[in-house]
N, C-alpha and C positions, 0 to 999 in steps of 0.2 A: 504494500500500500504506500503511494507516495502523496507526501506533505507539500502542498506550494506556499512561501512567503512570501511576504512583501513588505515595503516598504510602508508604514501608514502616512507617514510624513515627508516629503519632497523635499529637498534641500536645496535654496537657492538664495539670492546675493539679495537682502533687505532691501526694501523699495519704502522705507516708511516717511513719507512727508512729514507728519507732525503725529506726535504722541504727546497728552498733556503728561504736564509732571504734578505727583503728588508725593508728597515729601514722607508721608506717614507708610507709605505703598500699602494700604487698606483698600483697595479697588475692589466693588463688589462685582463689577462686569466689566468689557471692555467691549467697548462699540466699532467696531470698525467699518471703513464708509470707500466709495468710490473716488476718483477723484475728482470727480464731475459734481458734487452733492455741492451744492446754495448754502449759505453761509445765514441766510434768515432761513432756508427750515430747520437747517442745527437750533439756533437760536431760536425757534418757534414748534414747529411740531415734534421734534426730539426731543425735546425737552419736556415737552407737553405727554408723551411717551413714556420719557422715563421716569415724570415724576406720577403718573399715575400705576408705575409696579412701585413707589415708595423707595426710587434709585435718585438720589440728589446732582445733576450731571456734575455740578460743580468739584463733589466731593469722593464719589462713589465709581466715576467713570475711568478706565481708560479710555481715551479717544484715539484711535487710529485713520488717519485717512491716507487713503494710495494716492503715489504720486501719478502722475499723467504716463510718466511715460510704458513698457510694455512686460516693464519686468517684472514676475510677480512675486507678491509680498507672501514673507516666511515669518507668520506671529508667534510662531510658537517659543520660540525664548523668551516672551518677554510673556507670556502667557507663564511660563514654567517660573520665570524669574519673580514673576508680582503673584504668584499662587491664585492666577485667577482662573474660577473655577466653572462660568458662563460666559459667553462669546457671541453676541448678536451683529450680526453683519446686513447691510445695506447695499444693496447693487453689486451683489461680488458675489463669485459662484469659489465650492472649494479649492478648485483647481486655483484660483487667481489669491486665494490664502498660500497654494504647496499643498493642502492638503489632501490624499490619496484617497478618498470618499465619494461614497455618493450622498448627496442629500437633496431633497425636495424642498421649496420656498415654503414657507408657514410649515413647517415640520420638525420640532425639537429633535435634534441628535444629538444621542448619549455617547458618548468615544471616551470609552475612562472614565474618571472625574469630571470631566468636560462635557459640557451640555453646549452645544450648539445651535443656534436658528437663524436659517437666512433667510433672507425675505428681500422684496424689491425695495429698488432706490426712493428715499425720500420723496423723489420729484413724482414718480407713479401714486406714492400712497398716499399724498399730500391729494392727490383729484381721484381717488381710487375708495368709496367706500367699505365695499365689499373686501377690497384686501386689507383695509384697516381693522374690517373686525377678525379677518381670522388670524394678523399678527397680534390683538387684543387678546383673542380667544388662549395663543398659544405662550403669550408673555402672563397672563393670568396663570397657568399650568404650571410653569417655568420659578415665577417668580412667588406667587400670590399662594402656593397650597403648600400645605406641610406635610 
């Protein structure tokens, strides 16, 4: 009987545009975004977002956003390093994490410790009711149940 393995994780050259810093590294989640995301729906519906699972962006978040250009971003150390242990993502499919996965949008994935959910860019969910409720529905699951 033979075993196939693999790699879960892709290893490639960090693409990270901007990471908030929080000096205390308590991050309850880390959001990571495209690089194409508006700068008023962080500032407006993300936040609107995050403060309704009771996540303060200010204090609670890492923020991740990819840079423009085509190289994709490898979270996972700094995911390892700040012991964060949810990972909500915005217009970015795993592959464009490194991540050797599959996952479906509005779909929590458990990998580990690691709870993962992606979902569309800001700028869809911002004119998109039907997708707001079922990233609601699975941030409630996620965040909201014990």
């Amino acid at each position: 009987m033979a075993f196939h393995t693999f790699n879960l994780i892709a290893h490639s050259l960090d693409a990270i545009d901007q990471i908030t810093d929080n000096t205390s590294n308590s991050f309850k989640v880390m959001v990571v975004l495209g690089a194409e995301e508006d700068k008023d729906l962080l500032d407006g519906l993300l936040k609107k977002i995050l403060s309704a699972i009771k996540i303060d962006m200010s204090n609670d978040v890492c923020l991740v956003k990819k840079t423009e250009s085509p190289t994709r971003l490898n979270i996972l150390s700094a995911i390892k390093d700040l012991e964060i242990k949810k990972v909500l993502c915005f217009g970015l499919q795993p592959l464009d994490l490194t991540l050797n996965i599959s996952a479906s949008f509005y779909k929590p994935l458990q990998v580990g410790a690691h709870t993962f959910l992606f979902a569309d860019s800001l700028s869809i969910l911002d004119t998109d009711p039907a997708r707001k409720k079922a990233l609601w529905n699975n941030l409630q699951q996620i965040f909201l149940t014990t």
